[in-house]
C-alpha positions as CSV (number, residue, x, y, z in Angstrom):
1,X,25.6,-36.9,14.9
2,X,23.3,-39.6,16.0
3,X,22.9,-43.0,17.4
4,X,20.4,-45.9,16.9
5,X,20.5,-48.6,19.0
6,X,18.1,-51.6,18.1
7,X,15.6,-51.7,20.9
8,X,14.0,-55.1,19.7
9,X,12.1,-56.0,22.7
10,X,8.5,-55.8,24.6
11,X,8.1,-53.6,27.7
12,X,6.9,-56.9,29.4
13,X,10.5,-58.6,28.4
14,X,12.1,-59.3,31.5
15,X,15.8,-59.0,30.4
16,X,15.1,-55.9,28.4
17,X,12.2,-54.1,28.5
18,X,11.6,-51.3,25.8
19,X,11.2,-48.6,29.0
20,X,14.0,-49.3,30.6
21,X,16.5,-49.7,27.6
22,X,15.2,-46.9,25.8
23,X,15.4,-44.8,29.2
24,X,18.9,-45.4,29.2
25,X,19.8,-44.3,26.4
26,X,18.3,-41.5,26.6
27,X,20.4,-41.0,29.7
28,X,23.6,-41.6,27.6
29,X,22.7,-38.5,25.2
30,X,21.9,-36.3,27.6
31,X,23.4,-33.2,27.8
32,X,25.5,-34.3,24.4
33,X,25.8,-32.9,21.0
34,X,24.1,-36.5,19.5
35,X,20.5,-37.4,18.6
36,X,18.9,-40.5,19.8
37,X,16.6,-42.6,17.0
38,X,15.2,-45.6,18.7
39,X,15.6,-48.8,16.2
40,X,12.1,-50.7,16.6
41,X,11.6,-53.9,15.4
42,X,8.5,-53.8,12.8
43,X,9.8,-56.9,11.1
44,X,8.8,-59.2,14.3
45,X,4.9,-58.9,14.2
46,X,3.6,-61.6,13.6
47,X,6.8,-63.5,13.2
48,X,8.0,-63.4,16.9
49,X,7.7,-66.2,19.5
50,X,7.2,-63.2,22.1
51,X,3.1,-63.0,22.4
52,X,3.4,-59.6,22.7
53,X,4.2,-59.3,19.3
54,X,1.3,-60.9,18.0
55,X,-2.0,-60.7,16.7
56,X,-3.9,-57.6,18.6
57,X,-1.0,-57.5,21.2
58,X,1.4,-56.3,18.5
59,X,-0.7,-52.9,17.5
60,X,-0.6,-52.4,21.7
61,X,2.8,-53.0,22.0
62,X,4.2,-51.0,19.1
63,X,1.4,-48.3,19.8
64,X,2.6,-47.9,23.2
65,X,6.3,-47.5,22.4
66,X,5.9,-44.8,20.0
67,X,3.4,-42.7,22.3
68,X,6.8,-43.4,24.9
69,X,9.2,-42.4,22.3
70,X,7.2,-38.8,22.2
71,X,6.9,-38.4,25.0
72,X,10.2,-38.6,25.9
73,X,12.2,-35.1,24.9
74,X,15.5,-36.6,24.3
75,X,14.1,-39.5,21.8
76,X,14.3,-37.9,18.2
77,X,12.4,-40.0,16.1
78,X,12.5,-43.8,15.7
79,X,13.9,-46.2,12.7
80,X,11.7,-49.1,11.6
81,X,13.3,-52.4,10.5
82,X,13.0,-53.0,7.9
83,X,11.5,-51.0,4.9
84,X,10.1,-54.1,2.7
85,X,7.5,-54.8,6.1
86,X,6.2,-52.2,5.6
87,X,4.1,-54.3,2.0
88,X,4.3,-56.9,4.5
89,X,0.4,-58.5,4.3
90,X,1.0,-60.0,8.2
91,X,1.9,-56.6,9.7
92,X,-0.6,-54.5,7.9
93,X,-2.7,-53.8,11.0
94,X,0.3,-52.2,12.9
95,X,1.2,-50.7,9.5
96,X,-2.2,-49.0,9.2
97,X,-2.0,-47.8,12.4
98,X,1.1,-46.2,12.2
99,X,0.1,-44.3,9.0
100,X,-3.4,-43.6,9.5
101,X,-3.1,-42.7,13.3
102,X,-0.1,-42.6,15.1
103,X,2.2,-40.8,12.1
104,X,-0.5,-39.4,10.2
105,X,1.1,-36.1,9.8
106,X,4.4,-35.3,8.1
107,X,7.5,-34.1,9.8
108,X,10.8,-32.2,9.7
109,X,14.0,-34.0,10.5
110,X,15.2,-32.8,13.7
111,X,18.0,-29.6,13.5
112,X,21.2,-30.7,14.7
113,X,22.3,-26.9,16.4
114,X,26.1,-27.7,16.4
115,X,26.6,-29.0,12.7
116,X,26.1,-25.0,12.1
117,X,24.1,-23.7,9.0
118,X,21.9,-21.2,8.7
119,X,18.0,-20.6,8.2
120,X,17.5,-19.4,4.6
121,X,15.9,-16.6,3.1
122,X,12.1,-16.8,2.8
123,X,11.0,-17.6,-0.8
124,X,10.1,-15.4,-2.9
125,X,6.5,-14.2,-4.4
126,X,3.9,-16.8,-4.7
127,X,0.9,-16.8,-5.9
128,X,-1.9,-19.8,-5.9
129,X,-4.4,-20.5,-8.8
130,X,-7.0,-23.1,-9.1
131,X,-6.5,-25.6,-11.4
132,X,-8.1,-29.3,-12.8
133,X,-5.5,-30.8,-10.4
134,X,-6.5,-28.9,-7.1
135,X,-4.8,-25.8,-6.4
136,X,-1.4,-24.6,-7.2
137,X,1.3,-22.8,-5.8
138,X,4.1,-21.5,-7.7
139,X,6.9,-19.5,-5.2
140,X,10.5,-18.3,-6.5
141,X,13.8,-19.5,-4.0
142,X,16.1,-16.5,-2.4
143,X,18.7,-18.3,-1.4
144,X,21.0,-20.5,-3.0
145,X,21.4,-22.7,-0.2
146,X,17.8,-23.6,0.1
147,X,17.7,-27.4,0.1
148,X,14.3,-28.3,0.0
149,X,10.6,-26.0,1.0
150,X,7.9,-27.2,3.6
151,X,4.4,-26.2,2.6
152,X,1.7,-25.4,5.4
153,X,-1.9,-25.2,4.6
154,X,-4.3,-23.1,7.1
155,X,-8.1,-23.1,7.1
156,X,-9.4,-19.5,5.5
157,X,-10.1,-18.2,8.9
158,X,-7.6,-20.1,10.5
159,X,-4.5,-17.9,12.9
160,X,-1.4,-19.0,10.9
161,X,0.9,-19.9,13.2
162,X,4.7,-19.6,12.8
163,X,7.5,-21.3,14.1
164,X,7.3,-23.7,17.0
165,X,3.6,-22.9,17.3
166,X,2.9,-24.4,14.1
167,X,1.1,-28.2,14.4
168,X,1.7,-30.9,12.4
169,X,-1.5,-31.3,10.6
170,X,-1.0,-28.2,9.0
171,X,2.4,-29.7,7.1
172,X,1.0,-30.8,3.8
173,X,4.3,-31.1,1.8
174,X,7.9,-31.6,1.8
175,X,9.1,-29.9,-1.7
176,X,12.7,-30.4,-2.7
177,X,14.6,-27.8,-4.5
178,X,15.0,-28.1,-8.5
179,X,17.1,-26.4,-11.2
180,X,15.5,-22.8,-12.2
181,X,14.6,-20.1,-9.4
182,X,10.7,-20.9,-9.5
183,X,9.2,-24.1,-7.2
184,X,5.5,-25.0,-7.4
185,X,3.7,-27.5,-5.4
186,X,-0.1,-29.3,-6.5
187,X,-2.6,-29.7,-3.3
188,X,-5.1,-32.0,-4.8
189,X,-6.8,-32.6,-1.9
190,X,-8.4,-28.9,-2.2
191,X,-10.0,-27.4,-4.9
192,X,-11.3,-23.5,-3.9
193,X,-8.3,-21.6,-3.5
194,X,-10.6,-19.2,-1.5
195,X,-11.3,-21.2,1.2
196,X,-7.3,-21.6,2.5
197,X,-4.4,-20.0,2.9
198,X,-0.5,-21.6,2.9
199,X,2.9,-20.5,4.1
200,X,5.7,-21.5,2.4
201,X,9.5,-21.9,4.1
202,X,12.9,-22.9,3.1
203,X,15.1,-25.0,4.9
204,X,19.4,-25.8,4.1
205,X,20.7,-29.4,4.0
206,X,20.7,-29.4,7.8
207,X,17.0,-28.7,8.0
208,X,17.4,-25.1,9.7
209,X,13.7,-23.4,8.3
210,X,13.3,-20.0,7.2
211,X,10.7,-17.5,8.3
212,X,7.4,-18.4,5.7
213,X,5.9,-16.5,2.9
214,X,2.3,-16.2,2.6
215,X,1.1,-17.3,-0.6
216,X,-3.2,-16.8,-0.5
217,X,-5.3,-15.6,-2.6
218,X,-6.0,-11.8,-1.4
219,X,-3.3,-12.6,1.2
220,X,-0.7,-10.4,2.0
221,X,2.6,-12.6,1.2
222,X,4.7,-10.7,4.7
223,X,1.6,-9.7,6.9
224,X,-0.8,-12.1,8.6
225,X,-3.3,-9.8,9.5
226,X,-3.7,-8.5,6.0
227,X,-6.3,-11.0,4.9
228,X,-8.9,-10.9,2.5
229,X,-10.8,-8.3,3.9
230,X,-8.3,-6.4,2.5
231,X,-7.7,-7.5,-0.6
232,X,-7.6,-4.3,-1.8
233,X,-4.2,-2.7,0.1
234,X,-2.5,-6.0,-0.2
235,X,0.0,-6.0,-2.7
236,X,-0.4,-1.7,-1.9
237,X,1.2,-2.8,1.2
238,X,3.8,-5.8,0.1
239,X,5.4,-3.3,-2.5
240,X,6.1,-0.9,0.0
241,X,7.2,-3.7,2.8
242,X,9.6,-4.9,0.0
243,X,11.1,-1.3,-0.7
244,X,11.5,-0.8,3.1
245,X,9.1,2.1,3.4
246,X,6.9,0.2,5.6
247,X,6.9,-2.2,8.4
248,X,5.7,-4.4,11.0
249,X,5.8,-5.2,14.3
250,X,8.7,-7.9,13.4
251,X,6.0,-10.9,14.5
252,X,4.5,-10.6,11.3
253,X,1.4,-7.9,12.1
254,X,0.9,-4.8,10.2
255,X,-2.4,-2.9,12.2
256,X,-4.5,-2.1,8.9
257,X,-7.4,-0.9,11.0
258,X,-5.1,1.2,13.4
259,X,-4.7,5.4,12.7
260,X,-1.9,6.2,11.7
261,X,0.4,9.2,13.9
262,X,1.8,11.9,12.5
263,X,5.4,11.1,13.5
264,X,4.9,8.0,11.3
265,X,3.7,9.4,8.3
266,X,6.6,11.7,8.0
267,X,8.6,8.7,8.2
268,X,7.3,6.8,5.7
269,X,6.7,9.8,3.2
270,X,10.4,10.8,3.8
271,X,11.0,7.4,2.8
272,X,8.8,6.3,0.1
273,X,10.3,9.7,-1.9
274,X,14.2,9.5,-0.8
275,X,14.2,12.8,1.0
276,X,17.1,14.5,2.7
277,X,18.3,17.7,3.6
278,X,20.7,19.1,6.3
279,X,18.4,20.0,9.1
280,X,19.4,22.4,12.3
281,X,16.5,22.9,15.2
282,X,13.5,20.7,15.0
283,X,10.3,21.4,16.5
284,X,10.3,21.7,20.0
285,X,8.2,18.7,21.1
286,X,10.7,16.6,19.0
287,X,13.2,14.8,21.3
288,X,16.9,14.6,19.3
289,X,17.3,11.2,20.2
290,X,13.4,10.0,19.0
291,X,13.5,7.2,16.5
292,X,11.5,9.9,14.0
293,X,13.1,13.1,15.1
294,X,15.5,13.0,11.2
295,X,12.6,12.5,9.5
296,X,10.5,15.3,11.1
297,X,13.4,17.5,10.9
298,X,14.2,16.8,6.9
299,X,10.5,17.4,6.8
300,X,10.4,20.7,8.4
301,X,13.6,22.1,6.7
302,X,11.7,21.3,3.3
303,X,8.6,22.7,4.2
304,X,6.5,20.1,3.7
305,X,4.4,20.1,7.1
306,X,1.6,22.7,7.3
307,X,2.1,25.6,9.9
308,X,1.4,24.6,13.7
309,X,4.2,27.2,15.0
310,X,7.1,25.2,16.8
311,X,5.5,22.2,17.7
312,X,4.6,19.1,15.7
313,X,2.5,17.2,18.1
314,X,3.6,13.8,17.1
315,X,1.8,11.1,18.9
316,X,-1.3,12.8,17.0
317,X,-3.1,10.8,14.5
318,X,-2.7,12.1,11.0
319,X,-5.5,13.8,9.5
320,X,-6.6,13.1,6.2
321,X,-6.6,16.7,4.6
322,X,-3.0,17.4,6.4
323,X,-2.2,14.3,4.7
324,X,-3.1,15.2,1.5
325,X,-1.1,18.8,1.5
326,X,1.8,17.0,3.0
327,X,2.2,14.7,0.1
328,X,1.1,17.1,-3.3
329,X,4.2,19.0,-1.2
330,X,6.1,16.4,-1.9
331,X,5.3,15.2,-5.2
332,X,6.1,19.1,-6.5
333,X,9.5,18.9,-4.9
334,X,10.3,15.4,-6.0
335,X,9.2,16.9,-9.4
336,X,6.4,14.0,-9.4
337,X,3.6,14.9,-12.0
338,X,0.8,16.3,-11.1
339,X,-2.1,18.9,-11.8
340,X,-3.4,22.0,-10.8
341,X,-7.4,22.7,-10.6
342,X,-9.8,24.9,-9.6
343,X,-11.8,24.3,-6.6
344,X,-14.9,23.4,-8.4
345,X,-13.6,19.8,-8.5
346,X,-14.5,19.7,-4.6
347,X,-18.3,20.1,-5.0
348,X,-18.7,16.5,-6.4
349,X,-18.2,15.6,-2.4
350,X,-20.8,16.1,-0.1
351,X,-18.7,17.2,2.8
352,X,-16.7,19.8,0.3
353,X,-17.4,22.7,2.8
354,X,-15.7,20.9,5.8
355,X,-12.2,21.4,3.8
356,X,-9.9,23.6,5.3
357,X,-8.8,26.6,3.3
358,X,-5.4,26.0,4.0
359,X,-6.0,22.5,2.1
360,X,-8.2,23.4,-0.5
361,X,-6.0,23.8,-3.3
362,X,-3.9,20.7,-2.5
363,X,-6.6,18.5,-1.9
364,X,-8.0,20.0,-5.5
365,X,-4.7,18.9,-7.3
366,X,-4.4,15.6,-5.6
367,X,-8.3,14.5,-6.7
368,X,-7.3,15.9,-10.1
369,X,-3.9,14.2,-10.7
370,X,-6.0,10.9,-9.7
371,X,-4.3,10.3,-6.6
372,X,-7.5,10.5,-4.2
373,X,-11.2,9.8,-4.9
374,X,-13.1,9.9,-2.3
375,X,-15.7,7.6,-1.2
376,X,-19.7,7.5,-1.6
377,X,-19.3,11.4,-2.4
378,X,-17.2,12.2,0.6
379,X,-14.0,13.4,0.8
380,X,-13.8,13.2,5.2
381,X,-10.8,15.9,4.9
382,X,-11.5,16.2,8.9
383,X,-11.6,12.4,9.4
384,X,-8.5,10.0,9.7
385,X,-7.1,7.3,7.9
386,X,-5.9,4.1,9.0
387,X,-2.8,2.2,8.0
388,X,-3.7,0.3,5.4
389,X,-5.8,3.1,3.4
390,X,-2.4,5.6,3.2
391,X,0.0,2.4,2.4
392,X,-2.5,2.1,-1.3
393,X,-2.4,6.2,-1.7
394,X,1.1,6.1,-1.2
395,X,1.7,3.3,-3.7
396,X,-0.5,4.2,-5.9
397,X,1.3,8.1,-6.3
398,X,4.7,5.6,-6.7
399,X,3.4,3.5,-9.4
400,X,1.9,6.6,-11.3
401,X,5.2,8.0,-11.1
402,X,7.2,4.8,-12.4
C-alpha cells in the first residue's frame, strides 16, 4: 500500500542528499499502485554531528525538505521520527515551525484508488446553535460505513467550495464516528453562529469523502446559493429537494432569483401531488421525446392547465395568476382541502383589478384557504415568480395537507 524509506540526511550530504534520494524514490513508485511517505529524521536536531542539523540550520534544512516533499506530486506525506521529539525542549524551534507554519492546517490521509471502497452518503440534517462553548454542530450519519466526518468552516460570505477546490484552512476538524446515528462537533474558536457557515462530509475506513452537507444557520443544508438572504424558502426548498420534487443543477446551485418556465412548473406540481393519468396527443409545441413532455401531457389530460388552444408555450416563464389556477386545480383533484369565497376577498390588494377573470375565483380560494398572501397589498397576478418563492407556496400547500 505504501512505502517509507528513512531519508535521514541533508541536501548538502554528499553521499545522500535528501533531493536526490527522495527523487528516486519517487521514481520507483511511479506509475505503481503504492504511496510514498518520506521518513525524515526530527530526532537528529540538535543531536547530529551534521551542521546542517543544527542550531538555525536545522529549521532551514527541515523547512526546505518539506516545501520539496509538496512539491513533489508523487510524495504523499512524510513520517517524523520519532513521536517523543516532538516534547523534545532541543527541537522546539523546528517543532514550532512545523505546527505553527509549515503544517498549520489539518489534512486528509491520502485515498488509495485501488484498495476499492466507496464515498459515503452525505450526513444527514444538521443544525448549528450557539452555545457557552462556541458553536455547535449536531449532524445524523446515512451510511453505515461512515468511518469518521471532516468538518469545514467558511466565512459568512465566503464561496463554499467542494471537492478538490476546497483549501486546507478551511478543515477545522477530523470527527470520528460513535455509537448512535447523531455526531456533533464544538468549534470553540467561534462564538456567532451567524457570522459562518460549515459543510460537513463522511468518509469509509479508506478515506474516500462524501459529497458535504450544509449545516448554517438560515443555510440551505443541499443548495449553496440558498443563503441567508433566503432564510425564508430554506427549509421550503430542502423538504421538497429531499422528496425529489425539486432539483439542482447537480453542482450544488438551485437559481432562487431565476423565473421559473412553465414546462417546469408542471413538472414539479405533477410531482409534488403524485399525478398520473394515461395521456394520448400533447400540445403541439411539445416534442414526444422532451424531458417534460409526460408531465405536460398528464397535465393536459387532467385539465389542469388553463386554455391557450393546442399550444403550451413552454420555455415561457410562469405567471403568477396561471400559477395559482393551476395549483387550486390540483388541490380539488387530489381532494386537498380547500375553500371557496367570494371575490370580495381580492379588494384588500391594491392591484385586485389587474386579475384575470379567468383567475378570479381561484386566486379567491387560494388567498382564502391561506395558501397565498400577497405582499405590501399586492397580489402582482400579472407579474412572475421566481424559484425560490413557488418552492415555499408549494410546501407550504404540502404541509397544510399533512
Amino acid at each position: 500500500d505504501y512505502i517509507a524509506p528513512q531519508v535521514y540526511f541533508t541536501f548538502a550530504n554528499r553521499n545522500a542528499s535528501y533531493g536526490e534520494l527522495t527523487s528516486w524514490w519517487a521514481d520507483v513508485v511511479k506509475g505503481k499502485n503504492v504511496h510514498l511517505y518520506v521518513g525524515q529524521a526530527l530526532y537528529k536536531i540538535n543531536d547530529d554531528s551534521d551542521r546542517y542539523f543544527k542550531g538555525s540550520n536545522a529549521l532551514t534544512e527541515f523547512s526546505n525538505q518539506l516545501k520539496y516533499n509538496v512539491a513533489q506530486p508523487r510524495i504523499m506525506g512524510s513520517i517524523l521520527f520519532r513521536a517523543n521529539n516532538f516534547t523534545d525542549t532541543g527541537k522546539q524551534q523546528v517543532v514550532s515551525a512545523i505546527k505553527n507554519d509549515l503544517w498549520s492546517t489539518k489534512a486528509l490521509v491520502p485515498v488509495m484508488p485501488w484498495k476499492g471502497g466507496r464515498a459515503p452518503d452525505m450526513p444527514g440534517w444538521g443544525k448549528v446553535e450557539a452555545v457557552s462553548e462556541g458553536i455547535k454542530l449536531t449532524w445524523t450519519d446515512n451510511d453505515p460505513d461512515t468511518c469518521y466526518y471532516a468538518v469545514y468552516r467558511f466565512g459568512k460570505d465566503e464561496a463554499i467550495m467542494r471537492g478538490s477546490n476546497i483549501i486546507a484552512e478551511n478543515l477545522v476538524a477530523l470527527v470520528r464516528k460513535e455509537q448512535g446515528q447523531t455526531a456533533e462537533y464544538i468549534d470553540s474558536s467561534v462564538k456567532n453562529p451567524e457570522k459562518v457557515k460549515y459543510m460537513v462530509t463522511a468518509l469509509d475506513r479508506l478515506h474516500n469523502e462524501s459529497e458535504g452537507r450544509i449545516i448554517a444557520s438560515g443555510h440551505s443544508a443541499y443548495f449553496l446559493d440558498i443563503g441567508p438572504d433566503f432564510s425564508w424558502a430554506a427549509d421550503a426548498i430542502d423538504e421538497l429537494y429531499e422528496r425529489k420534487i425539486i432539483l439542482g443543477d447537480g453542482n450544488g446551485l438551485f437559481f432562487p432569483t431565476e423565473y421559473m418556465k412553465r414546462k417546469d412548473f408542471i413538472i414539479m406540481v405533477v410531482r409534488a401531488f403524485g399525478l398520473n393519468a394515461e395521456w394520448g396527443t400533447n400540445y403541439a409545441d411539445v416534442p414526444g421525446d422532451a424531458y417534460y413532455s409526460s408531465e405536460v401531457g398528464i397535465a393536459k389530460k387532467l385539465g389542469l392547465i388553463p386554455g391557450f388552444g393546442e399550444y403550451f408555450y413552454p420555455e415561457d416563464n410562469i405567471v403568477r395568476e396561471e400559477m395559482f389556477v393551476i395549483l387550486l386545480r390540483t388541490i380539488a383533484l387530489s381532494g386537498y382541502k380547500f375553500e371557496i369565497s367570494s371575490e370580495s376577498i381580492l379588494r384588500q390588494f391594491k392591484d385586485e383589478s389587474e386579475i384575470s377573470a379567468y383567475a378570479r375565483a381561484a386566486v379567491a380560494s387560494m388567498i382564502k384557504s391561506g395558501y397565498i398572501e400577497g405582499s405590501n397589498g399586492y397580489i402582482r397576478p400579472k407579474g412572475l415568480a421566481t424559484r425560490a418563492e413557488i418552492a415555499t407556496i408549494l410546501h407550504r400547500i404540502l404541509d397544510l395537507n399533512d
